[in-house]
N, C-alpha and C positions, 0 to 999 in steps of 0.2 A: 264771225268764225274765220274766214277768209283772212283778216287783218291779224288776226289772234296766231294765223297760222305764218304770217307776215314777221310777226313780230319776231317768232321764237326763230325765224331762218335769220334775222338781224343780229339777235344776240349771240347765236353761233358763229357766226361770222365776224359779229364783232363792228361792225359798221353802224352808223345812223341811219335813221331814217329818211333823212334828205338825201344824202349820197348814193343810197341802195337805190330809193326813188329814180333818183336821178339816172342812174346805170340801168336801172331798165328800161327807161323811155327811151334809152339814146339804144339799148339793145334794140 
């Protein structure tokens, strides 16, 4: 669910998954 909810904030954005990933951890 959680991931599902992941996803649709990546597609809006527009970003990958590695990158978003990424910019959170370092947030």
């Amino acid at each position: 669910e959680y991931y599902n909810n992941d996803r649709i904030k990546l597609n809006l954005k527009g970003m990958s998954p590695i990158k978003y990933r990424a910019h959170h951890i370092n947030n």
